[in-house]
Structure formats: C-alpha cells, structure tokens
C-alpha positions in Angstrom: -95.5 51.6 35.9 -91.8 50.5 36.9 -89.4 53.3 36.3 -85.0 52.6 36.2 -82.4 54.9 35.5 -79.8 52.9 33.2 -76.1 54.0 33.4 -72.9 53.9 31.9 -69.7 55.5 31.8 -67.4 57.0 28.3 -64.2 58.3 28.0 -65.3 61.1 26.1 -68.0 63.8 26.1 -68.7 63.4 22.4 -69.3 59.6 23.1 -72.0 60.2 25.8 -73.7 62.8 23.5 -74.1 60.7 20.5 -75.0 57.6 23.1 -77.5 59.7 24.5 -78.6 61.3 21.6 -79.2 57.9 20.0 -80.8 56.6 23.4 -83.4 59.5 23.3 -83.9 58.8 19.0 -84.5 55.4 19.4 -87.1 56.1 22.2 -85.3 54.0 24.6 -85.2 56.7 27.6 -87.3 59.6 27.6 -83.9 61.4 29.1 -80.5 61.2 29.3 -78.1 62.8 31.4 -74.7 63.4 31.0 -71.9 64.3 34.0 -68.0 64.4 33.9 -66.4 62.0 36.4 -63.1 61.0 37.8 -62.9 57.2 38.2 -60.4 54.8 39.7 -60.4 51.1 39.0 -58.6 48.0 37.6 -58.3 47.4 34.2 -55.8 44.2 32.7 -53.4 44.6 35.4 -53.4 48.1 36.2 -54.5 51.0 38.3 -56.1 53.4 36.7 -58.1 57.0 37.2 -59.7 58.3 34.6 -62.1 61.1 33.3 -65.1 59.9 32.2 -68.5 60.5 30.9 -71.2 59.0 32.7 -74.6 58.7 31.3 -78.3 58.1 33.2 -80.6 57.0 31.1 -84.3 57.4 32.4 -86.6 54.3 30.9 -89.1 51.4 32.0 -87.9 48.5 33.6 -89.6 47.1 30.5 -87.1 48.7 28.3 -84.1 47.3 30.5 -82.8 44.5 27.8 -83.2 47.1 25.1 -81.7 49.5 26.8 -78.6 47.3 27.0 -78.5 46.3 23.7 -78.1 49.1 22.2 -75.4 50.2 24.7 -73.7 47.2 24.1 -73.9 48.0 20.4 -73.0 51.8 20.5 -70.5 52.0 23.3 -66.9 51.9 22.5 -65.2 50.1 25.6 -64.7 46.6 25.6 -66.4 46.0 28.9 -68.7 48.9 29.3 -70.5 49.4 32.8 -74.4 48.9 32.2 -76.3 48.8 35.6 -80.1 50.0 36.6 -81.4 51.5 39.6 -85.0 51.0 40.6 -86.9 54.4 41.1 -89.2 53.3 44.0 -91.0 57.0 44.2 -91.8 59.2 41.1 -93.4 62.4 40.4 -96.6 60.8 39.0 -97.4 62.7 36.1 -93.0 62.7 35.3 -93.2 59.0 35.5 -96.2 59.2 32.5 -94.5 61.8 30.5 -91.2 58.6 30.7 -93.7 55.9 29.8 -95.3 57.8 27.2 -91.7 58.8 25.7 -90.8 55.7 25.3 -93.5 54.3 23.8 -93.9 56.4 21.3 -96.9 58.7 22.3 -95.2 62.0 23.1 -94.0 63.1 19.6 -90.1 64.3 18.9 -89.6 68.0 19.0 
C-alpha cells in the first residue's frame, strides 16, 4: 500500500484542531498532526511572516483527491497550501493500522 502525509498550514490553532479533528472523523487520515510555525512569504503585494498552524495529515495516496477536497472545503484561507509527500519506507504493521483507519476497519474510540 502507498502511504502520503498531506499538509497544510492555518493561522490559528483552533483552525488546525477542528481541520484535523474533521480529517480524522471523516476517516480521511488515520492521524493528524499539528505544529506552530513562523512563515515568510508573499501574499497580494506584500511581505509577510506569520504564525501559523501547520497540519500533516497521514492517509493513502488513494485518499489524496479527498483529502484535498475537504481541505479545500474546510480551510479558511483563500489560497490554502495543500501538498503530499510520498512515504517511501513505513513501519509495516503502522502503514496497516493507516490503511485500515481510513477505510473504515479500525473502529472510532
């Protein structure tokens, strides 16, 4: 199986909880992981540095299109970062526990 970590950035730490929350309830990603950041970048004209949220969101690269839906339809920035990373090596029995999540086999707490 093909695993990806998924991940975006908020302004706000309540934003990446409910993203994540709502990630994990959906069964899109077995996991999410949330991290304060500093960015810097340019946005309409401007420099800016920023504190932000960023979320990884651990999934199947089947999942990848959902995935982005449903951050596109949850996250509040106009333009919100959405990118994947491949994860070439995985603790086997880890990578089954993500497949499983997702699919519905391991059953919500």
């Amino acid at each position: 199986m093909s695993l990806i970590a998924v991940f975006t950035t908020v302004g706000d730490e309540e934003q990446a909880q409910h993203l994540a929350r709502e990630m994990v309830r959906r069964r899109l990603a077995a996991c999410a992981q949330i991290e304060a950041i500093e960015s810097v970048f340019h946005w309409q004209g401007e420099l800016c540095q920023e504190r932000e949220f960023r979320l990884m969101l651990k999934t199947t690269a089947g999942n990848y299109d959902a995935v982005e839906a449903a951050i596109r339809e949850l996250h509040p920035y106009e333009l919100p970062a959405i990118h994947a990373v491949a994860l070439d090596r995985v603790f086997e029995r880890y990578a089954q526990w993500v497949s499983d999540c997702v699919q519905g086999r391991v059953p919500p707490r």
